[in-house]
MIVEXMI-512865 format. One line per field, with one value per residue (C-alpha): residue number from 0; residue in one letter; x, y, z. Coordinates in Angstrom, 3 decimals, always signed. Each point is the difference from the previous one (the first is absolute). Layout:
i = NUM:...
aa = a:...
xx = X:...
yy = Y:...
zz = Z:...
end
This chain:
i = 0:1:2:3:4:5:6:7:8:9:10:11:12:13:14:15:16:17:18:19:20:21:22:23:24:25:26:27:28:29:30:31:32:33:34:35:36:37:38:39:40:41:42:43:44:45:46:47:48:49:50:51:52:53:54:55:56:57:58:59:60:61:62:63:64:65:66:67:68:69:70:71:72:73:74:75:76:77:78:79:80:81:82:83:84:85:86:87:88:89:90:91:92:93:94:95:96:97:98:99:100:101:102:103:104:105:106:107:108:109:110:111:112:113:114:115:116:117:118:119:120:121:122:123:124:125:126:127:128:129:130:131:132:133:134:135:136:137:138:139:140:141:142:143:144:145:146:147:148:149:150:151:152:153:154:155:156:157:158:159:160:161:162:163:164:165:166:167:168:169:170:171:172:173:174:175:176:177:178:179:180:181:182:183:184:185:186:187:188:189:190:191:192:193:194:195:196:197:198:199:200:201:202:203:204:205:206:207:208:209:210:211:212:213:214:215:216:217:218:219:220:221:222:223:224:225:226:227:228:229:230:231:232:233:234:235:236:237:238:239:240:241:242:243:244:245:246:247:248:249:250:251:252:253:254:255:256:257:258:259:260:261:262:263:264:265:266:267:268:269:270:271:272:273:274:275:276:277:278:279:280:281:282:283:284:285:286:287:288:289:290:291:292:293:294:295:296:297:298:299:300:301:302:303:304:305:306:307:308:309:310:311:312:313:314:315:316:317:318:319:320:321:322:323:324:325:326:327:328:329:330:331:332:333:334:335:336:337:338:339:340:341:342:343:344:345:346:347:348:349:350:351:352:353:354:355:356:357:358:359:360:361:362:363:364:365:366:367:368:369:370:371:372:373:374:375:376:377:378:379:380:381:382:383:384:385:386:387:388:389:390:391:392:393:394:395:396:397:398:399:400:401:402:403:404:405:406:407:408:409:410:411:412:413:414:415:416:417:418:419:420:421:422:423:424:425:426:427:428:429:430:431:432:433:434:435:436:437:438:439:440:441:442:443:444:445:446:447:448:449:450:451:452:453:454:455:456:457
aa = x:x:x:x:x:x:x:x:x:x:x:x:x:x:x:x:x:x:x:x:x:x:x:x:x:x:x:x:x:x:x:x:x:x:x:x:x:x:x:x:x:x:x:x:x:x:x:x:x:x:x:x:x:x:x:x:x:x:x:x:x:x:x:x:x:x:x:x:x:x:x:x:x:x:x:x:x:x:x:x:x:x:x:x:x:x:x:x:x:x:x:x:x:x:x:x:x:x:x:x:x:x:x:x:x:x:x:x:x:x:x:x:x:x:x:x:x:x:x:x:x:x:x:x:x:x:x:x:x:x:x:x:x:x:x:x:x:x:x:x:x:x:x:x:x:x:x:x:x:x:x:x:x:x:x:x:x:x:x:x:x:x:x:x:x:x:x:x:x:x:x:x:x:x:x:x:x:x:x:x:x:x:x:x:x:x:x:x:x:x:x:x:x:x:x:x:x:x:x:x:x:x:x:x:x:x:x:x:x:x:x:x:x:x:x:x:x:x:x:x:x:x:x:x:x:x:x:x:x:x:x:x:x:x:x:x:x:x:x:x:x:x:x:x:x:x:x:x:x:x:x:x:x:x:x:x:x:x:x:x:x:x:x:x:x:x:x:x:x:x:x:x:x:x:x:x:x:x:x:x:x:x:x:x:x:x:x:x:x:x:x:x:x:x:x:x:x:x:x:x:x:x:x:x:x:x:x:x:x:x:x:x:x:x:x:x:x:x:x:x:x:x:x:x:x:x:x:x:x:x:x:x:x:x:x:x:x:x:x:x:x:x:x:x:x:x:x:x:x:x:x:x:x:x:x:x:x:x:x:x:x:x:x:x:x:x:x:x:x:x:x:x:x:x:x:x:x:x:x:x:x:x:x:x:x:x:x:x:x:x:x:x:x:x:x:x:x:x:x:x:x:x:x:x:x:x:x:x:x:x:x:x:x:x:x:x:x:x:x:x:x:x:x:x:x:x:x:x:x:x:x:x:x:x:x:x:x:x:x:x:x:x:x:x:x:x:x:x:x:x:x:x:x:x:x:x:x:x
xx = +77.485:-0.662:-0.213:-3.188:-1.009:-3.576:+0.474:-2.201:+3.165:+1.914:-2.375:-0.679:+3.256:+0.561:-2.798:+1.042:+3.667:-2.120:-1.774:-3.236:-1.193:-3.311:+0.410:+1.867:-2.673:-2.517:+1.906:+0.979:-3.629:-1.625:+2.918:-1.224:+2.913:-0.900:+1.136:+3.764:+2.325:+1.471:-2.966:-1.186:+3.286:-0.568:-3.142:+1.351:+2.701:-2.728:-2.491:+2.575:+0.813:-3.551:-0.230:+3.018:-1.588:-3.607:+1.780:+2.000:-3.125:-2.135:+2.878:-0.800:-3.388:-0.959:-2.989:-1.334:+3.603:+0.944:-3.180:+0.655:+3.392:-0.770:-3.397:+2.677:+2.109:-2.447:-0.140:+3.322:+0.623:-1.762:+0.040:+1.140:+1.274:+1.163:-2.174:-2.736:+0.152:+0.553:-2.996:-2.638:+1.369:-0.342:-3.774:-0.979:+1.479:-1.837:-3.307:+0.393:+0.887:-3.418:-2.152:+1.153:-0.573:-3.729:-0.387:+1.429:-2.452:-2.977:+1.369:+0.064:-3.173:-1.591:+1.534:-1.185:-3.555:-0.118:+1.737:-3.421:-1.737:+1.869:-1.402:-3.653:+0.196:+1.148:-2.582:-2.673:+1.451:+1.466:+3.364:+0.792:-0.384:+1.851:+3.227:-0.208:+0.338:+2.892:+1.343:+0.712:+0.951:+2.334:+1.605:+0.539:+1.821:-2.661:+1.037:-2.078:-1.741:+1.536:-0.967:-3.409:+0.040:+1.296:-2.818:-2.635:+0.808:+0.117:-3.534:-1.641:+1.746:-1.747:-3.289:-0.300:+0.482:-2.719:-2.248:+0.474:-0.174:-2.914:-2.077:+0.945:-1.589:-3.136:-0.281:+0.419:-2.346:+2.763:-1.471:+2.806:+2.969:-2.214:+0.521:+3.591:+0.920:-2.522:+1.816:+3.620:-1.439:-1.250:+3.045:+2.160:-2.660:-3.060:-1.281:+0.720:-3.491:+0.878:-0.589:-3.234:-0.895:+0.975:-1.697:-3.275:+1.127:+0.178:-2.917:-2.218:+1.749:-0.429:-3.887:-0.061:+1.942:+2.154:+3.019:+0.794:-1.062:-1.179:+0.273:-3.135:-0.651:+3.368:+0.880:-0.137:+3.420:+1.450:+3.080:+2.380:+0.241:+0.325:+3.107:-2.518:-1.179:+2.255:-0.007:+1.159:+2.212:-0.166:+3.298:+1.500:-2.029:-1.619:+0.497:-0.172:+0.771:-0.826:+3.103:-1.344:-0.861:-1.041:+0.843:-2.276:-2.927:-2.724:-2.279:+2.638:-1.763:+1.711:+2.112:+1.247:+2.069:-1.324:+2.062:-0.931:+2.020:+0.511:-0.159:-1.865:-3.008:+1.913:+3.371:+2.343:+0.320:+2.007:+0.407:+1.515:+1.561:+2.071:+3.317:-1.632:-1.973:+0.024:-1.689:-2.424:-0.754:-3.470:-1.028:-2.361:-2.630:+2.604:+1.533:+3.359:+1.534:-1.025:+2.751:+2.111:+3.993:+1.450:+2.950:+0.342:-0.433:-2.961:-1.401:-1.949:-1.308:+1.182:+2.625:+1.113:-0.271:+2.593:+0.338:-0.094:-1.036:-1.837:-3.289:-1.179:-3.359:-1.046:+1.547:+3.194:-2.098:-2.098:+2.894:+0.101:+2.857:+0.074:+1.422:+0.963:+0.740:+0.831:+2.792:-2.265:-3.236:-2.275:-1.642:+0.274:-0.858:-0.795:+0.853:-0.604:+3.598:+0.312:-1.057:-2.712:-3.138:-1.723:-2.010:-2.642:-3.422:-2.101:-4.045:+0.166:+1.927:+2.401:+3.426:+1.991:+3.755:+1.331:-0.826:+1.023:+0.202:-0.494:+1.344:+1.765:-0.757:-0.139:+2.597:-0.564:+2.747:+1.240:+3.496:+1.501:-0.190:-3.234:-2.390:-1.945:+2.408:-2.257:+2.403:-2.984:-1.460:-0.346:+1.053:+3.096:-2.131:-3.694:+0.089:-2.833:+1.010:-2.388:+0.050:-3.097:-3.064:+0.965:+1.597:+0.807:+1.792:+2.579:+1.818:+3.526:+0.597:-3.159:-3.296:-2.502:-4.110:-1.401:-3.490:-2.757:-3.407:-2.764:+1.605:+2.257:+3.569:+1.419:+4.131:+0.103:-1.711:+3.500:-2.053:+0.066:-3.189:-1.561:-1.241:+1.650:+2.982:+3.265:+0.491:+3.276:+1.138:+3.755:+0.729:+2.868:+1.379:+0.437:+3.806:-0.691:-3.174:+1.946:+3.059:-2.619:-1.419:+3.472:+0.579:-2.323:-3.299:-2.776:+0.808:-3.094:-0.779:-2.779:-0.530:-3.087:+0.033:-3.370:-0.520:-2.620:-1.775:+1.153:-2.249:+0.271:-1.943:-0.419
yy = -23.268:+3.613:+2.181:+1.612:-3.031:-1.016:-1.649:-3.233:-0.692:-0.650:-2.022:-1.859:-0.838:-1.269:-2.594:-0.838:-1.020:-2.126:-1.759:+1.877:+0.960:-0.074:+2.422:+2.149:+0.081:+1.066:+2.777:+1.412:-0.148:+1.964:+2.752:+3.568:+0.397:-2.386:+2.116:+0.516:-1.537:-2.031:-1.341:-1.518:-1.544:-1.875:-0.790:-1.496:-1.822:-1.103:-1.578:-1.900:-1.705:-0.700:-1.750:-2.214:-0.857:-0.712:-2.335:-1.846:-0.273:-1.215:-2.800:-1.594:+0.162:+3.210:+1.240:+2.421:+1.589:-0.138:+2.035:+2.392:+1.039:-0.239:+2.792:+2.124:+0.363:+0.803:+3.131:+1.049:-0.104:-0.521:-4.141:-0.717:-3.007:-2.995:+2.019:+0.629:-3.976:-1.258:+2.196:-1.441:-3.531:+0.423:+1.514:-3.022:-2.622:+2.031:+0.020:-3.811:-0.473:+1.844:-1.845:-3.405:+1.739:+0.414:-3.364:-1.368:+1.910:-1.046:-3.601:+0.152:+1.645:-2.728:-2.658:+0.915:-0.361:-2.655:-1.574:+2.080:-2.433:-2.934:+0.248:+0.363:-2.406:-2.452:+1.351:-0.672:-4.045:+0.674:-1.053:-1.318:+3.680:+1.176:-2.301:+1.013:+3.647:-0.433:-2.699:+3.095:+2.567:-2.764:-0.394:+3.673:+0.102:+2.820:+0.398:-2.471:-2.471:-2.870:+0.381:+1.005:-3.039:-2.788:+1.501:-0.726:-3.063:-1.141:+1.375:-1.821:-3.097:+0.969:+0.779:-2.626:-2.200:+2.011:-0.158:-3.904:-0.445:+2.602:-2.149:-3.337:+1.559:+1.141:-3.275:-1.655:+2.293:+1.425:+3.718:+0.938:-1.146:+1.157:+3.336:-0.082:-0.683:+2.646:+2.633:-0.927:+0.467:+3.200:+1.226:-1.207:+1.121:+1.820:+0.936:-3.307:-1.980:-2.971:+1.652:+0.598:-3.072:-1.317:+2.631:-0.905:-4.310:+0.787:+2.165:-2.969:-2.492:+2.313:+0.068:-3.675:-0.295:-2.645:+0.896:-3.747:-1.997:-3.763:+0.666:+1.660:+3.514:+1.637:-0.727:+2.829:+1.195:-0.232:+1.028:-3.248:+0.059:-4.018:-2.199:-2.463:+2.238:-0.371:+1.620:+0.527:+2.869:-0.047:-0.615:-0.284:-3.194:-2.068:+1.360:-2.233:+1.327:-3.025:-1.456:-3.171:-0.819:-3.509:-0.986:-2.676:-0.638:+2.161:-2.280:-0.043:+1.150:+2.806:+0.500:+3.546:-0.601:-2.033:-1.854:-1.817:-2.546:-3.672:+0.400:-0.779:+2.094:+0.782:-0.320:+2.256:+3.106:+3.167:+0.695:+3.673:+0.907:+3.039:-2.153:-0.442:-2.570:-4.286:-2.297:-2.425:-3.182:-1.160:-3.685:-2.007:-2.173:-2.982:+2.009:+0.593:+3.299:+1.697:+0.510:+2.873:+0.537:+3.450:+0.497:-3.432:-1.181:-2.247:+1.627:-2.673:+2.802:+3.090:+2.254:+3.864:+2.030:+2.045:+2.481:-1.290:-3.263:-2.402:-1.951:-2.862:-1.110:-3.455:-0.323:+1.293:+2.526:+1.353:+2.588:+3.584:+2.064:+1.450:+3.566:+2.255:+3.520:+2.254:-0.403:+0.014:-0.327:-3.144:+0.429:-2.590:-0.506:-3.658:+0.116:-2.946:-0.316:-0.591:-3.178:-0.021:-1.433:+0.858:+2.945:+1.496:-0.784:+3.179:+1.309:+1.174:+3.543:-0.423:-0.690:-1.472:-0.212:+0.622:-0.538:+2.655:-1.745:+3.664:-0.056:+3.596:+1.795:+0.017:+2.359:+0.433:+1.892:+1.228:-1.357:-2.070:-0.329:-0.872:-3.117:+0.683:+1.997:+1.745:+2.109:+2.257:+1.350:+3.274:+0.336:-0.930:-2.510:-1.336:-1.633:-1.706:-1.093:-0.888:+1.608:+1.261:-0.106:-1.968:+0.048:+3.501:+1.460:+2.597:+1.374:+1.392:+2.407:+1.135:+1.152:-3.135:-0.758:-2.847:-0.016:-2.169:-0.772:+1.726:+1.918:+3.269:-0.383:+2.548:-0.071:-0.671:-3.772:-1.353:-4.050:-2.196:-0.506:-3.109:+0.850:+2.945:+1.484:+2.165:+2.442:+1.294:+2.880:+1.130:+3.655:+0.033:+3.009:-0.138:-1.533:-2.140:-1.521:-0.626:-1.274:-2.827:-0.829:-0.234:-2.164:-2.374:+0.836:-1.487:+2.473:+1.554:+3.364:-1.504:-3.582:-1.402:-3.558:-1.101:-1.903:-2.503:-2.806:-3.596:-2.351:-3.554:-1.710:-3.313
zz = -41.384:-0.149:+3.614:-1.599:-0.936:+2.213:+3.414:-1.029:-2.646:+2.788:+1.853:-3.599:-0.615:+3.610:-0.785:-3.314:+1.447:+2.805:-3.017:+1.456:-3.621:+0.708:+2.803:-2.043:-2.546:+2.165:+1.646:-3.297:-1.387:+3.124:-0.289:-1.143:-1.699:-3.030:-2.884:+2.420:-3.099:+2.688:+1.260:-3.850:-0.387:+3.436:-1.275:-3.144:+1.478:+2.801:-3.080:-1.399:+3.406:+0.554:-3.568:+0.770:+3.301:-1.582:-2.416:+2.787:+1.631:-2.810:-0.796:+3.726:-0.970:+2.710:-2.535:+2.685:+1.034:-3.333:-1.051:+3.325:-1.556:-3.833:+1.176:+2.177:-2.689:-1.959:+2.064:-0.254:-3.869:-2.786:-0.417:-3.829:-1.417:+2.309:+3.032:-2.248:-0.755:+3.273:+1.164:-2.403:+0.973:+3.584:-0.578:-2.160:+2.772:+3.046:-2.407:-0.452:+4.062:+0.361:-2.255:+1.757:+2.967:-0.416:-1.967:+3.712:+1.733:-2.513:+0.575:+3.433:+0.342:-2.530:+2.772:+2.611:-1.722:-0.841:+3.107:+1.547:-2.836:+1.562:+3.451:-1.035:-2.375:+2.887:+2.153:-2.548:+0.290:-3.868:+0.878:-3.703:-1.199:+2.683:-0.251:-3.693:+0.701:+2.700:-2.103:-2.761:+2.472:+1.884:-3.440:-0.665:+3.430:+2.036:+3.158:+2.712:-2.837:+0.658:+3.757:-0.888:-2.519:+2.558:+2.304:-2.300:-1.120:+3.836:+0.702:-3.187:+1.520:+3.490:-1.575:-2.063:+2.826:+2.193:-2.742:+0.234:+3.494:+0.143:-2.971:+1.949:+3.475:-1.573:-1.824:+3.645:+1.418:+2.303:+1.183:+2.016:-1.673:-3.609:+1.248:+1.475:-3.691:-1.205:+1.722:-0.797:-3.528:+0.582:+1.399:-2.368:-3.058:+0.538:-3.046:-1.467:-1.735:+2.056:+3.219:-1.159:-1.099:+3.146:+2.235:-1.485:+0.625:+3.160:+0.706:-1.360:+2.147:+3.085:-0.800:+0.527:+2.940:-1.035:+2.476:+1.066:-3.142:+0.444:+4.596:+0.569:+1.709:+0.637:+3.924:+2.073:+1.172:+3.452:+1.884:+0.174:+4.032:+0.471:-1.087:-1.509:-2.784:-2.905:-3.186:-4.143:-0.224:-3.716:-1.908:+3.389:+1.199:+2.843:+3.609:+2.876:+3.506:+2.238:+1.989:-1.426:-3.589:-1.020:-3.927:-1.112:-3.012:-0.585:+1.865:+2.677:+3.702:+1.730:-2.840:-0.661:-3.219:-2.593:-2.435:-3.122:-0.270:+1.174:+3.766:+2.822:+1.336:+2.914:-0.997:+2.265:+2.121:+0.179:+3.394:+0.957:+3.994:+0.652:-1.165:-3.394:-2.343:+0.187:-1.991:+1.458:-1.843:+0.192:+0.494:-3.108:+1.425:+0.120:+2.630:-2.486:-0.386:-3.362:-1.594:-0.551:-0.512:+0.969:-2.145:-1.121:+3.313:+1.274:+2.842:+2.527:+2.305:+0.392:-1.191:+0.224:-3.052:-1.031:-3.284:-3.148:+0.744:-2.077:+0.835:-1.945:+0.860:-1.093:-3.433:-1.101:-2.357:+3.007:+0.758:+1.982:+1.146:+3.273:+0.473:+2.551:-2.075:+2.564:+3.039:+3.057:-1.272:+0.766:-2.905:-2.663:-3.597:-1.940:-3.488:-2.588:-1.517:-3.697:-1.349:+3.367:-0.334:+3.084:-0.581:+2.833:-0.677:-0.116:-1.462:-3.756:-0.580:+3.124:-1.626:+3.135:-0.921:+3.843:+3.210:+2.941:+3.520:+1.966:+2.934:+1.368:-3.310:-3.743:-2.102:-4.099:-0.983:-3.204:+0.769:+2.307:+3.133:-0.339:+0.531:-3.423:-2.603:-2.749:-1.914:-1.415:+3.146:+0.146:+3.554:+1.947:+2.478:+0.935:+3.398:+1.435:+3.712:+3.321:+2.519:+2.757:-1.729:-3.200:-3.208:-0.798:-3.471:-0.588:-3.294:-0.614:-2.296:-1.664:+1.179:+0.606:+0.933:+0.972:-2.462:+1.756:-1.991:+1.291:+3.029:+0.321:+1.237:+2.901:-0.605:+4.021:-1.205:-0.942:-0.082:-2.704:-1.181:-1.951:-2.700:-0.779:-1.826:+0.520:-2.234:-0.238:-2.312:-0.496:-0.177:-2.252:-2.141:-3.869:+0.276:+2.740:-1.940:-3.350:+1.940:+1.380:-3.155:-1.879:+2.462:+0.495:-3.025:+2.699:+2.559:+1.154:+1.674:+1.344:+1.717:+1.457:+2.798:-0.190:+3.016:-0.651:+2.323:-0.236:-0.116:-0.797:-2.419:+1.631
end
């Protein structure tokens, strides 16, 4: 080094023994002293450094540094032979990076189309179409098509059963739950022909005013404020709050729960007291106890009832199972076990499968604890429970109405009514809804009880 050689030599050469060529570069290309002898053979030396590094760089498969040191060079010396090569090499690999680049970007773009497509399709009820278009993006690997896929495919499943249970209700001439169905298909696809179709159904059926088929004029509802009114809560099933509830025929007198099956007309009682339920047996017109066994145990008079016990009335087919769900509660449920041939006698349309013995109150739950568990309600709870003035309702966990024919409801009026229905709509986020329906497909963000008069068809 030369003492009139340029101060930025110095400072080059400190940076080129630090392995800072890059540095070095650009000090020596912003110096004013360009044509200094000293500072060309810096730049030189400071070219060929740069062309070693691009090449180390390249080798690891660093295109851009490799191209930011190659292009540096480049403006220190004159790039010629291996440089020169190297150069052209790295342009052609950063060209190629850029055309997959915007093929990516067209791809993506092209994706997220047709996932666009997807949805409407689905919305429009074409599901088919719409699997078939996920199905190839799913297969191409686009980011959220196999969620969007498994989503679809689980609301055809739900529509197709609406669309089912929607036909079925119209067919029955079934206004109310017609139109439950109607809208779950209109949430799930609006635009979809069989909405339409259906619309129109029941439009004609509402012009006839055919809401109970085969019963006559639709009853006018009323608050249930006496014990002695029971009721269908649909899917849920017969509700009997009397401490006392005679089993017998259908032409039995006085009798509260019907059962076909080979008994007598007055058969036996369920008797309820503050310490819990007993089983009266009745007396045939011999004077001789009917006959029932309580878990295999002939019972000549009376017995306590405890959970999980099983009551065979008359035959050994004539079976129920008595059950006491929840710790503390009175209330009790009778099942017909497996195998059971006693089934409760009810008009056309009511589907009786259980029998609620109401005593404190009544708790459907989507889990346990719980005296009725339906795993696809939309809501933590739905109690019914007496208290001052009668039966009243309340929801947990999602907003609910009580919808009464031909009368306005006040959110105060907390009553079961009969006829009427609770409507109860979940108010769940995207993950929370897909999470529910990976779970369990029937999950529904809305649920109507249709509370319905019983009345026996004697």
């Amino acid at each position: 080094m030369g003492w009139l050689d340029p101060i930025e030599c110095k400072a080059a050469r400190d940076y080129l023994r630090l392995g800072q060529v890059a540095e070095a570069a650009r000090l020596l290309l912003q110096s004013k002293n360009r044509d200094h002898r000293a500072v060309r053979q810096l730049l030189g030396e400071v070219g060929k450094r740069l062309v070693e590094h691009a090449k180390a760089e390249a080798e690891l498969g660093h295109v851009e540094a490799a191209w930011n040191a190659v292009e540096l060079a480049g403006q220190c010396v004159t790039l010629e032979g291996e440089g020169l090569t190297l150069r052209q090499r790295l342009q052609a690999l950063i060209a190629e990076k850029k055309r997959k680049e915007e093929q990516r970007k067209q791809k993506e773009q092209w994706a997220a189309e047709k996932l666009a497509e997807a949805k409407q399709l689905a919305d429009g009820g074409e599901f088919a179409s719409a699997i078939a278009v996920l199905e190839l993006l799913r297969a191409d690997g686009f980011p959220g098509a196999a969620e969007t896929l498994s989503e679809v495919r689980l609301r055809q499943e739900r529509f197709t059963r609406a669309v089912a249970d929607c036909e079925h209700a119209v067919g029955a001439g079934d206004i109310g739950l017609a139109r439950h169905y109607l809208e779950k298909l209109r949430n799930l696809c609006p635009n979809a022909v069989q909405v339409r179709v259906l619309t129109g159904q029941l439009a004609a059926l509402a012009a006839r005013e055919r809401s109970y088929p085969g019963t006559g004029p639709a009853p006018q509802p009323a608050a249930v404020q006496s014990r002695t009114q029971s009721f269908v809560l649909e899917d849920v099933g017969l509700v009997i709050s009397t401490d006392q509830v005679a089993v017998g025929t259908p032409r039995g007198e006085d009798v509260q729960l019907p059962i076909l099956g080979r008994i007598h007309r007055r058969h036996a009682v369920f008797v309820r007291d503050r310490l819990g339920w007993q089983l009266m047996v009745c007396r045939d017109k011999h004077g001789q106890a009917c006959p029932v066994v309580v878990n295999e145990v002939e019972v000549p008079a009376v017995t306590t009832l405890a959970d999980e016990a099983t009551i065979q009335f008359g035959d050994a087919h004539c079976r129920l199972c008595f059950r006491l769900p929840v710790a503390g509660s009175l209330t009790a449920l009778l099942e017909a076990p497996p195998g059971s041939s006693a089934s409760i006698y009810a008009p056309p349309g009511q589907m009786l499968r259980r029998v609620i013995l109401l005593a404190d109150s009544l708790i459907i739950g989507c889990q346990k604890p719980a005296h009725v568990v339906l795993p696809t309600l939309p809501c933590r709870q739905v109690v019914f429970h007496w208290q001052e003035g009668g039966l009243h309702w309340s929801v947990d966990g999602a907003p609910a109405n009580m919808e009464i024919p031909g009368r306005s409801w006040h959110p105060a009026d907390r009553l079961v009514y009969c006829p009427a229905q609770l409507i109860i709509e979940a108010t769940w986020d995207e993950a929370e809804r897909l999470g529910r329906m990976m779970l369990d497909p029937q999950s529904e963000e809305k649920m109507v009880l249709r509370i319905r008069p019983w009345n026996r068809a004697d």
